[in-house]
C-alpha positions as semicolon CSV with decimal commas, in nm:
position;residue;x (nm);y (nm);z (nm)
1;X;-0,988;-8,518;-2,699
2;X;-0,703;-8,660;-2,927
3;X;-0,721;-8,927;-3,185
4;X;-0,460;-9,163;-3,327
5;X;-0,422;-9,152;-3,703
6;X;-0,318;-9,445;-3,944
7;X;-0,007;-9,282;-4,002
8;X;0,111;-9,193;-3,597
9;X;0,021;-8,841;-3,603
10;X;-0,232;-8,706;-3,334
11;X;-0,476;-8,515;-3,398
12;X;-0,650;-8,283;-3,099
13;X;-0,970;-8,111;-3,083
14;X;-0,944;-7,820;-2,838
15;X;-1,240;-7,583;-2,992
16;X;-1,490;-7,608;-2,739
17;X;-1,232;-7,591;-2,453
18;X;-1,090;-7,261;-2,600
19;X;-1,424;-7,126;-2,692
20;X;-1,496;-7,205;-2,290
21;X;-1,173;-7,016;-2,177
22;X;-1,255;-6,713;-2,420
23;X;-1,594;-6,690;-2,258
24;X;-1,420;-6,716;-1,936
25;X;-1,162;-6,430;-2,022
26;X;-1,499;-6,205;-2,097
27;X;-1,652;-6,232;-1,823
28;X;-1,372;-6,153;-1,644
29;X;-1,268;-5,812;-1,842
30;X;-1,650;-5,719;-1,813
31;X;-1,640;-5,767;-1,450
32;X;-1,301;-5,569;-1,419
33;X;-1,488;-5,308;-1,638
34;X;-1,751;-5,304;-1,446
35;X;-1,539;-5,240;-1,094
36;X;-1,307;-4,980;-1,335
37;X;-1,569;-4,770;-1,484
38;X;-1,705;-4,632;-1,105
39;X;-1,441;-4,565;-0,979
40;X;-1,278;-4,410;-1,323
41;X;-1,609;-4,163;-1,278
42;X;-1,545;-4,116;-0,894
43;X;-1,209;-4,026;-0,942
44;X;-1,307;-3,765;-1,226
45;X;-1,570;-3,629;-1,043
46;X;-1,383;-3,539;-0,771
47;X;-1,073;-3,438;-1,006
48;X;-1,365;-3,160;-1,151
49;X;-1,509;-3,112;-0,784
50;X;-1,148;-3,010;-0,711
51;X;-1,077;-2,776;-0,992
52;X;-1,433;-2,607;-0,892
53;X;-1,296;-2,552;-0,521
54;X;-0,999;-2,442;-0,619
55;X;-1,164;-2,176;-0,857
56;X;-1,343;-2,057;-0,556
57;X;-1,094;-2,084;-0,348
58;X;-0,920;-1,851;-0,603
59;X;-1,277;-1,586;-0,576
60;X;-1,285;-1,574;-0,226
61;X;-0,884;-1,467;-0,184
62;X;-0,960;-1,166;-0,468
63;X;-1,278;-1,068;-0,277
64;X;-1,089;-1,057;0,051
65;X;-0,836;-0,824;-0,146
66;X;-1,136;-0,645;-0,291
67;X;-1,239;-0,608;0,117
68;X;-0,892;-0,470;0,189
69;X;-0,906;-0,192;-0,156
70;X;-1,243;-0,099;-0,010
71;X;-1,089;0,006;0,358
72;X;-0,823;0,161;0,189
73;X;-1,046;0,363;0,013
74;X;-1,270;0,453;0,342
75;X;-0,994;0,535;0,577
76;X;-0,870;0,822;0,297
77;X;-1,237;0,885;0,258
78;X;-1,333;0,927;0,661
79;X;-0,976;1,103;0,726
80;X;-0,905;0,891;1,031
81;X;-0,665;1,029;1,262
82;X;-0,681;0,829;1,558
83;X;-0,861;0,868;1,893
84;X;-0,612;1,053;2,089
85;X;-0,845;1,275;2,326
86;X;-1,112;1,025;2,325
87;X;-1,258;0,701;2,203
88;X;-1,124;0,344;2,217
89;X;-0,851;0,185;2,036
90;X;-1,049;0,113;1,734
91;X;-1,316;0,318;1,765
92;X;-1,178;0,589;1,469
93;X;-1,314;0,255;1,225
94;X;-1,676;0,282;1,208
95;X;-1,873;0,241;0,904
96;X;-2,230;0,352;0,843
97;X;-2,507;0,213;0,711
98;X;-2,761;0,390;0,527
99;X;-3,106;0,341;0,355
100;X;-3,000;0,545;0,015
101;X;-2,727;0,322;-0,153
102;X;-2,516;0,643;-0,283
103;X;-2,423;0,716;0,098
104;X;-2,395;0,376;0,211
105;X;-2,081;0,254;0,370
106;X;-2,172;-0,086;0,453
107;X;-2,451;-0,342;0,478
108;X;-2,436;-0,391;0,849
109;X;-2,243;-0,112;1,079
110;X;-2,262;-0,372;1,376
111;X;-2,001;-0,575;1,212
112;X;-1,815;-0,300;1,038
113;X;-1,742;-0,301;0,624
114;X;-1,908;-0,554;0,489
115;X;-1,987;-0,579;0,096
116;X;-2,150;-0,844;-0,084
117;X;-2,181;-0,883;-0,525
118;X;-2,290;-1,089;-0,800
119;X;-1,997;-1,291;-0,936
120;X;-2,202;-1,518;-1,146
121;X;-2,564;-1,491;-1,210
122;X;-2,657;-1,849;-1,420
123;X;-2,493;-1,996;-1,079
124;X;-2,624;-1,764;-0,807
125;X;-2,270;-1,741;-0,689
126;X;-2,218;-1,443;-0,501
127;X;-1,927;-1,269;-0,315
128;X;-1,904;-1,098;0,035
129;X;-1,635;-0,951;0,229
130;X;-1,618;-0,823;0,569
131;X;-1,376;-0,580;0,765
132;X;-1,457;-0,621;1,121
133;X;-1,479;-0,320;1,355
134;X;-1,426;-0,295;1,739
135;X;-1,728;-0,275;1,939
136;X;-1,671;-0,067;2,244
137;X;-1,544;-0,283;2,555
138;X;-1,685;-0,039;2,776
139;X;-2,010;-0,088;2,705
140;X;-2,256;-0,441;2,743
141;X;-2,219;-0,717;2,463
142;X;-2,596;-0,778;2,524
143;X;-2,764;-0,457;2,593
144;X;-2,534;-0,179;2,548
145;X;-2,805;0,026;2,654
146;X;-2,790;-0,095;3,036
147;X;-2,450;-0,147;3,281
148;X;-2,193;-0,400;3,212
149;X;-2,269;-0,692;3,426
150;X;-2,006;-0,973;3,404
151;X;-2,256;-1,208;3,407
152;X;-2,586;-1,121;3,241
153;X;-2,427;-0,785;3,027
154;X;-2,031;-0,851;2,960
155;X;-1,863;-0,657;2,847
156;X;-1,740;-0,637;2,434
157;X;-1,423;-0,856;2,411
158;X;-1,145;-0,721;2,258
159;X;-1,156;-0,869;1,869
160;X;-0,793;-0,971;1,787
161;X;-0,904;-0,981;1,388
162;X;-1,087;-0,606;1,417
163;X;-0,924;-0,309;1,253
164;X;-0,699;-0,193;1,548
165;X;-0,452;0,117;1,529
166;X;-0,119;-0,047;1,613
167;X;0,101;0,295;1,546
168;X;0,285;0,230;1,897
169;X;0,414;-0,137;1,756
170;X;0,517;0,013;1,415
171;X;0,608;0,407;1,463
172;X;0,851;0,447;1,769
173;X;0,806;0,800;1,769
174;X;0,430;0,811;1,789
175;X;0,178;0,649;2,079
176;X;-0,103;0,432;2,059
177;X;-0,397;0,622;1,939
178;X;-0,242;0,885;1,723
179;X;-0,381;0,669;1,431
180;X;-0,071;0,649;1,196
181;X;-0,045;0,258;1,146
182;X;-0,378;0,059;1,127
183;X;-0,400;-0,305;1,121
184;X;-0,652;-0,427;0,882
185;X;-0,822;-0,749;0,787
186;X;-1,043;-0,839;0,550
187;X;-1,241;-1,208;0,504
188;X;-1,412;-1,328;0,203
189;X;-1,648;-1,543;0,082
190;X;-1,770;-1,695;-0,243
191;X;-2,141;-1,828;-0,147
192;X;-2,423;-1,966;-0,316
193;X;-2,754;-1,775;-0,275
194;X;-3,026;-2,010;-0,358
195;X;-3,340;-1,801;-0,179
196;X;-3,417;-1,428;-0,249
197;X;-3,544;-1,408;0,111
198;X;-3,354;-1,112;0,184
199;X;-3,354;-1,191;0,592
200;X;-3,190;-1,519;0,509
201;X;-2,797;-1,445;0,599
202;X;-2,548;-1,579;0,315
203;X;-2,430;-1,840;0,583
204;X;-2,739;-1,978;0,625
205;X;-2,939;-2,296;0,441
206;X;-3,044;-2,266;0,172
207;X;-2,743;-2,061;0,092
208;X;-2,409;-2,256;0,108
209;X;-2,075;-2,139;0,168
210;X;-1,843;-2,276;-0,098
211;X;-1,523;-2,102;-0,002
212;X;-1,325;-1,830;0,250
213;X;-1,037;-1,661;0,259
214;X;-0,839;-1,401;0,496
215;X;-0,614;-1,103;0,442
216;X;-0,418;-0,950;0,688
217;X;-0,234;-0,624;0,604
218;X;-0,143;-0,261;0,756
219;X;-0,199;0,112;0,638
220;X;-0,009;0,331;0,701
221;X;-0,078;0,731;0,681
222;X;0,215;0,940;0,463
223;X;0,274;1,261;0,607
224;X;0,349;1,557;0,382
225;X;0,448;1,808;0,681
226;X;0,724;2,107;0,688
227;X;0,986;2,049;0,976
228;X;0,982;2,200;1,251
229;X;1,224;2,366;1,471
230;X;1,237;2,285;1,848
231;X;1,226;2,469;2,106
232;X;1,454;2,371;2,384
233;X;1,315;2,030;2,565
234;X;0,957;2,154;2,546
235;X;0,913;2,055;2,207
236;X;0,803;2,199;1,897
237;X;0,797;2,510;1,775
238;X;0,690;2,690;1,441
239;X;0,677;2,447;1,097
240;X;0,974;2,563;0,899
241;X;0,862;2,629;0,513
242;X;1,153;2,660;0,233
243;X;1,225;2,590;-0,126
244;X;1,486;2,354;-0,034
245;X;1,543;2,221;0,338
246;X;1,892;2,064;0,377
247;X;2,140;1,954;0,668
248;X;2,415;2,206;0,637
249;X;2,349;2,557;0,422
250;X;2,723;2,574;0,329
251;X;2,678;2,337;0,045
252;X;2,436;2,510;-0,126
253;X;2,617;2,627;-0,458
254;X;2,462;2,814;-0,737
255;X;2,659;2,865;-1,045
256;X;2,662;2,926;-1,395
257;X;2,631;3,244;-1,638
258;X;2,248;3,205;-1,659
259;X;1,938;3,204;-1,409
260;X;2,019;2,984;-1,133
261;X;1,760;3,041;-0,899
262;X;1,652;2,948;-0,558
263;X;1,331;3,145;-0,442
264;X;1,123;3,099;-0,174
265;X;0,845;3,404;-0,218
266;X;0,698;3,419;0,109
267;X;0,894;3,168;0,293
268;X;1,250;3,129;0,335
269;X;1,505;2,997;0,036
270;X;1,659;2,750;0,255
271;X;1,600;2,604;0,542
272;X;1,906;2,475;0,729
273;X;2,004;2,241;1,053
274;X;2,347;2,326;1,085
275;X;2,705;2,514;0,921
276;X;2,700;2,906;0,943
277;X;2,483;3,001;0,647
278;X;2,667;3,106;0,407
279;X;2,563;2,940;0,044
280;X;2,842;2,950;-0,263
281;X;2,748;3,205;-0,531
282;X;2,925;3,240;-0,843
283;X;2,886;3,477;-1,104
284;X;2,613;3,687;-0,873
285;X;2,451;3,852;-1,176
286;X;2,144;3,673;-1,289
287;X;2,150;3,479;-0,963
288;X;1,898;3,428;-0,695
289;X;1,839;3,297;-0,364
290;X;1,575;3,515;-0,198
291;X;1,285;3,456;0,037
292;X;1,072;3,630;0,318
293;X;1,141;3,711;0,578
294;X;1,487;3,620;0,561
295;X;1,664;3,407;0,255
296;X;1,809;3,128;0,517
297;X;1,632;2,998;0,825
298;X;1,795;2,787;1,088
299;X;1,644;2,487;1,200
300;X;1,687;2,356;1,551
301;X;1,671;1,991;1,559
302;X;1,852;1,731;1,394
303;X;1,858;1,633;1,018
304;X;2,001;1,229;1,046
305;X;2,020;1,203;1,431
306;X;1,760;1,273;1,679
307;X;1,752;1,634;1,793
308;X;1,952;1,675;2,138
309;X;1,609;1,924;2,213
310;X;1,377;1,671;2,320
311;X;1,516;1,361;2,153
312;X;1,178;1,279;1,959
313;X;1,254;1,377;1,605
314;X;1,494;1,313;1,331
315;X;1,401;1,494;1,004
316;X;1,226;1,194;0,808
317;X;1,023;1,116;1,140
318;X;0,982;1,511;1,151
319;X;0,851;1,534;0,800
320;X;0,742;1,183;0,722
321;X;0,648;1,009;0,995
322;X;0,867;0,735;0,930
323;X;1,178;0,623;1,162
324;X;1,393;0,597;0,815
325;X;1,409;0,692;0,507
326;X;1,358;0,334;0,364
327;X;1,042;0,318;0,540
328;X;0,914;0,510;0,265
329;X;0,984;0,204;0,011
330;X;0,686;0,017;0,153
331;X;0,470;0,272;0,036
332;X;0,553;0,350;-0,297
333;X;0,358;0,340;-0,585
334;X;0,680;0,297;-0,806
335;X;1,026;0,126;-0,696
336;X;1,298;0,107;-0,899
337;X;1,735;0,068;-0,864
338;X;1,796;0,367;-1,123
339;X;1,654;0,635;-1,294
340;X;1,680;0,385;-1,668
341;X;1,463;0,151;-1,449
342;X;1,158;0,395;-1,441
343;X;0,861;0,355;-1,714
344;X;0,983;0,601;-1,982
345;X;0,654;0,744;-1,956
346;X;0,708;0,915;-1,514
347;X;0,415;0,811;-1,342
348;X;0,202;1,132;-1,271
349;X;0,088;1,199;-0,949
350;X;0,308;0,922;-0,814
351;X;0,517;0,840;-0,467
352;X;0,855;0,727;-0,659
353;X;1,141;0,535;-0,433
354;X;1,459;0,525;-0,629
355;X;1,677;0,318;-0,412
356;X;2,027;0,426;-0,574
357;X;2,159;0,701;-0,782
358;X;1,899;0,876;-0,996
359;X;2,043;1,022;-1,349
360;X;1,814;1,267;-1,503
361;X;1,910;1,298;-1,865
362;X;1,798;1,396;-2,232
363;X;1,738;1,025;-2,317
364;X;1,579;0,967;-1,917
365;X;1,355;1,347;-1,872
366;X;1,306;1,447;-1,560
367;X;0,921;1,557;-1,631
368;X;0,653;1,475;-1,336
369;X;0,459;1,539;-1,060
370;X;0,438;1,428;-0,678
371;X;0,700;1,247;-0,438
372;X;1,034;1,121;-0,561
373;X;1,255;0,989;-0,340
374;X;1,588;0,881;-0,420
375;X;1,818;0,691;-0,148
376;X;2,156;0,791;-0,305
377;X;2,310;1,136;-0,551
378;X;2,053;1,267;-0,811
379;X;2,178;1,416;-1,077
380;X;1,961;1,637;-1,367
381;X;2,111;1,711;-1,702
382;X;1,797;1,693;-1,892
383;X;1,782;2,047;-2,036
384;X;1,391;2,110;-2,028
385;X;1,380;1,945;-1,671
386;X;0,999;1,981;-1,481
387;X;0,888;1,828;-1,163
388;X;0,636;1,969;-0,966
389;X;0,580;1,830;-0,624
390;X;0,827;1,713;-0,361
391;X;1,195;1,567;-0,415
392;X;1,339;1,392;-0,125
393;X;1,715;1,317;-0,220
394;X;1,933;1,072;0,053
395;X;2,256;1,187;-0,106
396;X;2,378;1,525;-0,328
397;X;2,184;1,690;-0,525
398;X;2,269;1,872;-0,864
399;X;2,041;2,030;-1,170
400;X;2,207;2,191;-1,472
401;X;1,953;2,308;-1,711
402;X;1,886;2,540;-2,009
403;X;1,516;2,577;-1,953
404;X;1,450;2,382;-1,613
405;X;1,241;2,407;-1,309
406;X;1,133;2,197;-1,006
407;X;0,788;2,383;-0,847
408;X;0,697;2,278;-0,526
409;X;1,000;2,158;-0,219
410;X;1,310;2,024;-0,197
411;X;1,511;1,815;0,086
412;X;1,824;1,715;0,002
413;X;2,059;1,554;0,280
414;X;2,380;1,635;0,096
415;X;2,506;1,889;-0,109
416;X;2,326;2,137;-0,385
417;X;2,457;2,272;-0,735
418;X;2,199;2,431;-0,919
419;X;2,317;2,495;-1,270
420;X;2,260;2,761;-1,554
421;X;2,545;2,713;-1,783
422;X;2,486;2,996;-2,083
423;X;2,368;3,363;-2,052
424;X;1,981;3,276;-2,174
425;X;1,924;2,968;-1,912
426;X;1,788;2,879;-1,649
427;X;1,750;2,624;-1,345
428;X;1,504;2,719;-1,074
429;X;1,389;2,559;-0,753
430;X;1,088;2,763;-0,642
431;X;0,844;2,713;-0,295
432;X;0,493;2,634;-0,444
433;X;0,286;2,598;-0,137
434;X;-0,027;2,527;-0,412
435;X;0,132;2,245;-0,520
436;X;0,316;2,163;-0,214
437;X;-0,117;2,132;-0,121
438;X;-0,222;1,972;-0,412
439;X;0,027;1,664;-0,332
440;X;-0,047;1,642;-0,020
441;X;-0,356;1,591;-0,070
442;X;-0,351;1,327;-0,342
443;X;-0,057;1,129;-0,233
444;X;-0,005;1,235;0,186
445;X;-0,295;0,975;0,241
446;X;-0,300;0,640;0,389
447;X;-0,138;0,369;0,157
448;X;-0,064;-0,006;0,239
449;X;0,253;-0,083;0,305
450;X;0,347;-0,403;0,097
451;X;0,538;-0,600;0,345
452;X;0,280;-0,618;0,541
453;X;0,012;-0,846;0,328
454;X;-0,072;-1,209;0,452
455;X;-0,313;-1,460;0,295
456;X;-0,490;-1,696;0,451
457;X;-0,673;-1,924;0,231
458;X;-0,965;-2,148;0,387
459;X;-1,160;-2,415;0,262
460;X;-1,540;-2,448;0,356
């Protein structure tokens, strides 16, 4: 409304038609509220539903891991070596079940490792893992009392996700069954357990499966032997013990005006493949490279090639197992490009894969125990040098010490100097068949080799 006043002007009343527009403009931000706010609190709860899968999703990949420690752990444990003279491909992989916990290897031997645990007891969540075996295809799926009948008793199927040796697809020189490579995986599950009706499985309402996850990955058994030497083309002969085992005897050089020592007690200094025999000695006094029966030993075979003998074995696959020397890297507990880039502290009891030169000095000791492996020249000039165990050296080899000594067994492809400089020192390589033993059996066991690891992450 507008009114005309004495002097022209015009005056307008618009109250009530703003106060109706304001009203109007409340209504509509409460209705767009009202839409906003559900869907604001959908989108939130699934934003939280989604961080709470993804935790479990998270559980169930570390309890499939936990699945894959735990068959690591058995296979050293059983001391599986394959079913060559017997048994099915798979059949070496049986856990038991039994009534006293202590001496149980699984809850349920039908399916093969399985392993279940409280993650979180305010939310019954729970976690189980299972490492399948393979159930015997020669016998009936339903009874495997009675004959296999293709159509009322088949037989097992062959379970492509069951722990399977595969040592004929990874280890050329070995056959299917001799148990050196196993393929292993391991599935886990994060579950709820809402009954404590122990006959109720964890798949099973009222228990709900919240997340699962798959591991695939291989072990692989490290062999610890002593080469031996063939025998024409029939095949092997007698293992071949020495302090040091290298490819040509020739350039083996002791030196120095102190103890340099190689001593095998009662087993050969050196073992060789090839050259005539005849190690460098300088200064003889104080000097020793003695063993029983004889100081050197030829070995027939091949140290880098495969022997001309039979054509099986190269030294590494001889010793080893392994087709090369790198092979070894996917088992290591420790890899490094130098000796600077080990912990300052060596890891005890350790398999150690040094992929280039290795420089052993006064600031970087040389003091520890099991395998070291190094891929090029190693080099000690630590004084007080100690290693105890086996040293596996790709390239030359050289130890000058004043008080130093490597216990245990040495194979060195290229050349060795060991070193006593003054009158009063030494540098010693000695055959310790007690700790040559004592490595073996901590380290010579099945490890997994770390290319080898897949994850498969599923979703309920």
């Amino acid at each position: 409304m507008k009114t005309i006043l004495p002097n022209g002007a015009v005056k307008v009343r618009c109250g009530a038609a703003l106060r109706k527009g304001s009203a109007s403009i409340m209504i509509v931000l409460m209705l767009s509220l009202l839409t906003i706010i559900p869907v604001a609190m959908m989108i939130s709860g699934r934003a939280h539903q989604d961080t709470g899968l993804a935790v479990h999703v998270a559980e169930a990949d570390n309890v499939a891991r936990a699945g894959i420690i735990d068959a690591l752990a058995w296979f050293r444990r059983a001391g599986v070596t394959g079913t060559v003279g017997g048994g099915y491909n798979g059949s070496a992989f049986f856990p038991r079940f039994n009534a006293n916990p202590d001496m149980r290897d699984t809850l349920d031997e039908n399916i093969g490792l399985v392993k279940e645990y409280q993650l979180n007891s305010q939310k019954n969540l729970w976690a189980r893992y299972e490492i399948r075996r393979q159930k015997d295809p020669n016998l009936g799926s339903v009874n495997a009392a009675l004959p296999v009948d293709a159509a009322t008793n088949p037989p097992n199927p062959i379970d492509p996700l069951a722990a399977h040796d595969i040592t004929n697809l990874r280890a050329s020189a070995w056959d299917l069954g001799q148990g050196v490579v196993w393929g292993i995986e391991s599935k886990g599950y994060v579950f709820q357990k809402n009954t404590l009706d122990p006959t109720v499985a964890f798949n099973k309402a009222p228990n709900v499966v919240l997340a699962t996850s798959r591991i695939s990955s291989e072990f692989r058994r490290l062999y610890m032997d002593a080469p031996y030497s063939e025998i024409g083309n029939t095949g092997a002969g007698p293992a071949v013990n020495a302090a040091i085992i290298t490819d040509n005897a020739d350039n083996v050089r002791i030196d120095g005006l102190g103890r340099s020592i190689i001593r095998g007690g009662n087993v050969p200094a050196i073992g060789y493949y090839t050259g005539a025999g005849n190690p460098t000695i300088n200064n003889p006094a104080n000097k020793e490279i003695r063993g029983t029966p004889t100081n050197l030993t030829f070995i027939n075979g091949g140290f880098d090639t495969r022997s001309v003998g039979t054509g099986r074995f190269n030294m590494w696959e001889n010793v080893f197992k392994v087709e090369f020397p790198d092979s070894l890297v996917q088992m290591a507990d420790v890899i490094a490009n130098t000796a600077v880039d080990l912990p300052q502290l060596y890891p005890a009891m350790s398999l150690v894969y040094i992929r280039g030169n290795a420089d052993f000095t006064p600031q970087r000791p040389l003091n520890g125990s099991g395998i070291l492996f190094v891929g090029g020249n190693m080099t000690v000039t630590d004084p007080k040098a100690r290693f105890d165990g086996l040293i596996c050296v790709n390239g030359n080899f050289s130890i000058t010490g004043v008080e130093s000594s490597i216990y245990g067994r040495m194979i060195v492809r290229g050349t060795v100097t060991v070193t006593a400089p003054n009158a009063t020192d030494k540098a010693e390589i000695v055959y310790d068949p007690g700790t040559v033993t004592y490595v073996r059996n901590q380290i010579a066991v099945y490890r997994e080799t770390k290319t080898s690891v897949f994850l498969y992450t599923g979703l309920k």
